[in-house]
N, C-alpha and C positions, 0 to 999 in steps of 0.2 A: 254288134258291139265288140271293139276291142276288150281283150282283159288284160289289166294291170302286170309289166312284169315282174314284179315284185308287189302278188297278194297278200293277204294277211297270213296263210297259212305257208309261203314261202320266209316271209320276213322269221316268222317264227321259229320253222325248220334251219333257216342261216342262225339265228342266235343263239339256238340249242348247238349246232354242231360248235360255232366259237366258244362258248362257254366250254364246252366238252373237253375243247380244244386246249383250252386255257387251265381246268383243271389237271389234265395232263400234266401240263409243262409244271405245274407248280408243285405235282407231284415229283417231278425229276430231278427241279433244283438241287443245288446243295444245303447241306442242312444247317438251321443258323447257329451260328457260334457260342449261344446260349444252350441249343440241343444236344452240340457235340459235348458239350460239358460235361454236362448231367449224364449223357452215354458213358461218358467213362468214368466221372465217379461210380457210378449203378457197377460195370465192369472190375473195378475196384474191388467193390465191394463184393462181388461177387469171388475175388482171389482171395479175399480172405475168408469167407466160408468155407471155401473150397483149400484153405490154408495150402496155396500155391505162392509161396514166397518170390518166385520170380515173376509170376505177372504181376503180381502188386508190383516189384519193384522197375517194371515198364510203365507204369507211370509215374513214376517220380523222376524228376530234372536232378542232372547229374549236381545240380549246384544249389539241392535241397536245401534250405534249413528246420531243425526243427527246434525243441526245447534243449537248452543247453548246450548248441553248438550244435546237436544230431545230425549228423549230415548220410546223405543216401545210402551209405553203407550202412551206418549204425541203424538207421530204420530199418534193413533187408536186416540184419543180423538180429535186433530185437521181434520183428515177424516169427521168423526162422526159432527165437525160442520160446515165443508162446503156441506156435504150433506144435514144439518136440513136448510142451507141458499140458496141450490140450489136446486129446484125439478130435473133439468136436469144437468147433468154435464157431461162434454165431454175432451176424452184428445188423441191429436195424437201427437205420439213419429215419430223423426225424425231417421236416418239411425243410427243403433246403432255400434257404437266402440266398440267393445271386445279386451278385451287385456288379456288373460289366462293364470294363472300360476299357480303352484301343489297347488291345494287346494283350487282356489279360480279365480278370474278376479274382473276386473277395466270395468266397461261399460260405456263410455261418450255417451251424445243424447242431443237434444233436445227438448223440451215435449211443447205443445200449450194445455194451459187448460181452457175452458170455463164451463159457469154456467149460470142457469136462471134461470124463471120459466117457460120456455117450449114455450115461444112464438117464431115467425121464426128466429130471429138471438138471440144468448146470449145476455145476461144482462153484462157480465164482461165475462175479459178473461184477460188471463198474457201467452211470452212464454219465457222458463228458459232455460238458459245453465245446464242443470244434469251430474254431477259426481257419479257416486253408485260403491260401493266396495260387494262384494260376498262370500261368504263363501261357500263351497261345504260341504253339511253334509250327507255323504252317497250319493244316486242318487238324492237325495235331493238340492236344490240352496236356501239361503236363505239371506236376503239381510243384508248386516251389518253397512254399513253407505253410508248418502245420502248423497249430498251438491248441492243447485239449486240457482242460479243468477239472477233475470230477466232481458231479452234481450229491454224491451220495455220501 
């Protein structure tokens, strides 16, 4: 008797390596434009614990707006003095809203911000209802207007 060239436990062996195959590749892609987002707000946010006034201000679009006119500099310059007035400063973002459209998204949150000099609980704190508008510049996200409330 002939045996079949494609037995069962060949066919199975080919589907497992394509599958294999396929997870690979989908590990390599690039990452979707709703991921990169989110990577750099997280990034952000992370320059601000780390109150490094210049990488926050690597995400913000030179043609920022923010409350009252703010434009990119006023927001690097107000960073810059709530870090010289906080040695510690802390901030955790609530579940963020994305809302994605060609070129860009709307991210609502809400953000709890404290500040101190490092003793066990903060010296002050505030938490804001956040609006941020996004511009996609290449693989790039970069933020182009803020607007924040406080809740308390």
């Amino acid at each position: 008797l002939a045996r079949p060239f494609f037995g069962a436990n060949s066919v199975l062996r080919f589907l497992s390596v394509v599958l294999l195959a396929l997870l690979v590749l989908c590990g390599c892609k690039r990452a979707a434009p709703e991921e990169a987002l989110r990577r750099n707000i997280a990034q952000m946010q992370e320059a601000v614990s780390e109150r490094d006034a210049s990488a926050l201000s690597d995400g913000i679009a030179p043609d920022f707006i923010g409350p009252n006119g703010m434009g990119r500099e006023d927001a690097g310059r107000l960073a810059r003095v709530v870090f010289l007035r906080n040695k510690h400063v802390g901030v955790t973002l609530g579940p963020l809203d994305v809302a994605m459209r060609e070129g860009g998204a709307t991210v609502k949150f809400t953000a709890a911000l404290t500040g101190g000099g490092g003793g066990l609980l903060p010296d002050n704190g505030q938490v804001y209802d956040v609006t941020t508008t996004w511009r996609q510049d290449g693989d790039e996200w970069v933020l182009l207007s803020a607007e924040w409330t406080p809740k308390l």
